[in-house]
C-alpha positions in Angstrom: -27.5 70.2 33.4 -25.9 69.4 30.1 -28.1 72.5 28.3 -26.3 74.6 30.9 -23.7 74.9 28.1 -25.9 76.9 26.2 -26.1 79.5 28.3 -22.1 80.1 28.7 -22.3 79.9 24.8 -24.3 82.7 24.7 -22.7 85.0 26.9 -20.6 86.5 24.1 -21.0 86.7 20.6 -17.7 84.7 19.9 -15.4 82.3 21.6 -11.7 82.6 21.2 -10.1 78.8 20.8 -6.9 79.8 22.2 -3.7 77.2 21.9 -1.2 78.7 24.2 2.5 77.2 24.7 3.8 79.4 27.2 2.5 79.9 30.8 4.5 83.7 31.0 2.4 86.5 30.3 -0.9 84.3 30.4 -2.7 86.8 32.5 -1.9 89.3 30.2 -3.6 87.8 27.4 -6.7 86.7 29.7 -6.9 90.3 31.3 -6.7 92.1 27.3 -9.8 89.3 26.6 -11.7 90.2 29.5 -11.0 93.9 29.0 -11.9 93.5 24.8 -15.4 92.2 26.6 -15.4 88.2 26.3 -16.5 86.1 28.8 -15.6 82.9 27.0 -12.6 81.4 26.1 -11.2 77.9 25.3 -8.2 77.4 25.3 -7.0 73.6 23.4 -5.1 70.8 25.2 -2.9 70.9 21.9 0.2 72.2 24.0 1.8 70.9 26.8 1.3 73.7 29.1 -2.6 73.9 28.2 -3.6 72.2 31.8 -1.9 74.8 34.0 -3.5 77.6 31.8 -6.8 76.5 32.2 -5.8 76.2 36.4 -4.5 79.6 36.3 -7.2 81.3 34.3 -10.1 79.5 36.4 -8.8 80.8 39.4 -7.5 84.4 39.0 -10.2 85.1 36.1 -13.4 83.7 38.4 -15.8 85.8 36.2 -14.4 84.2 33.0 -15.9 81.4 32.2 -12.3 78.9 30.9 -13.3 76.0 29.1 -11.0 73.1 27.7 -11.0 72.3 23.8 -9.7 69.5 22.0 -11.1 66.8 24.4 -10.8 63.3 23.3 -11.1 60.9 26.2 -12.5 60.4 29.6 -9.3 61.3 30.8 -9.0 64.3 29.0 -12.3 65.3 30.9 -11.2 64.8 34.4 -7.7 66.5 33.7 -9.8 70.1 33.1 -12.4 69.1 35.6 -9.2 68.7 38.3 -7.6 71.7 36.4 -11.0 73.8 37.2 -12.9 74.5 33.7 -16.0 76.0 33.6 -16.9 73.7 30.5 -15.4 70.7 27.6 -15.5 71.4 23.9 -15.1 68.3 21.6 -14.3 68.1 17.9 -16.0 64.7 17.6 -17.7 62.9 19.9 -18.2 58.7 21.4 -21.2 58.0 23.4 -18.7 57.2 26.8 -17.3 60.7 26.8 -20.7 62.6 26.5 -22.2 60.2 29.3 -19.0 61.0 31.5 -19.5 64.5 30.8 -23.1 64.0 32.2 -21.1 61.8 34.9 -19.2 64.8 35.8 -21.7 67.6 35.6 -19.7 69.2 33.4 -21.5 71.5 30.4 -19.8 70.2 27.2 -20.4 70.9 23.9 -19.8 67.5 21.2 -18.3 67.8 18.3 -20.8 66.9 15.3 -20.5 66.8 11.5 -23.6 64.7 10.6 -26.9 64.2 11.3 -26.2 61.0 12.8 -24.2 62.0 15.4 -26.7 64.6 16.1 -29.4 61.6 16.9 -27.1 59.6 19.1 -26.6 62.8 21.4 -30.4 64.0 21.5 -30.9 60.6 23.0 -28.8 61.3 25.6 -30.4 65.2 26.6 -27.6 67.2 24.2 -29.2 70.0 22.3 -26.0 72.6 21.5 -23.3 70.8 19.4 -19.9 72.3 18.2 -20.0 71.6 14.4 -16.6 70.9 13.4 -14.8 71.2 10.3 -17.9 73.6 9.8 -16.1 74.9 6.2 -14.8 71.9 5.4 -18.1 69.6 6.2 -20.2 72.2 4.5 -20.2 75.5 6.0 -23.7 77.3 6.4 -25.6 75.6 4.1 -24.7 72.6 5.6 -26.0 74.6 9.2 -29.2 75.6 7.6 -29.8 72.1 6.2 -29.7 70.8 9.6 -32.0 73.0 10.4 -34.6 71.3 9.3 -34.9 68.4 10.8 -33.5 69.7 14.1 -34.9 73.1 14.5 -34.2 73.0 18.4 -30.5 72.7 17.8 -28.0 75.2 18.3 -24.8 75.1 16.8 -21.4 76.2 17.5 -19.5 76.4 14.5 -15.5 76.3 14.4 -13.1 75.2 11.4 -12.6 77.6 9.1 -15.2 80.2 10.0 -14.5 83.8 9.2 -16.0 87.4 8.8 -17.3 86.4 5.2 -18.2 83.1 5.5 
């Protein structure tokens, strides 16, 4: 189940992290992303109005696939299951929230920055990890290093990333 969020991560070439803090003129921005040919978005539980996004997007968008960022807790993860996300994106990750995520069927994608929280989520069946600050913690070199030792990994790099880095 949980490598199911690989295949919603490679459905388009990027992922918009959206923070949105107004609920007018949502669907406008969702139908301008589905019409610029994205099937992924997440949009960040930063804003207070982030939860009835994801409800409205999930259910007039059904093609889109709406994920929640900026998870933190296991409550956080039944607010966008209730809310109707297609998938969780963490920028860290504990061992409770990726077993509830298994809990829950819902794909999510753990936020890593080392190789040792790589090894505590291989244990548990992860294999696609959101590497977060990816600039900050090392950008691509820091990628390719991890490469090595984990060449079944695919990573999802967010933090600082842009067209020449």
């Amino acid at each position: 189940m949980h490598n199911s969020i690989k295949s919603i991560l490679t459905m388009s070439p990027v992922m918009p992290v959206l923070v949105i803090n107004k609920v007018d003129k949502v669907e406008h921005l969702f139908e301008s992303l589905i019409k610029g040919n994205l099937k992924v978005v997440e949009v960040t539980l930063r804003t207070p109005c982030a939860l009835k996004v994801i409800e409205i997007a999930s259910k007039k968008f059904p093609n889109l696939k709406v994920g929640a960022g900026t998870i933190l807790n296991e409550i956080d993860l039944q607010d966008i299951k209730n809310a109707g996300a297609s998938f969780a994106v963490s920028p860290g990750c504990t061992i409770s929230l990726a077993t509830k995520a298994l809990d829950f069927n819902m794909p999510f994608l753990p936020g890593i920055a080392n190789s040792s929280d790589i090894m505590n989520l291989i244990k548990l069946g992860y294999k696609s990890f959101k590497f977060f600050p990816a600039e900050a913690a090392g950008g691509i070199n820091y990628i390719k290093s991890l490469n090595g030792p984990f060449p079944d990994i695919m990573f999802c790099p967010t933090g600082g990333v842009n067209q020449e880095n």
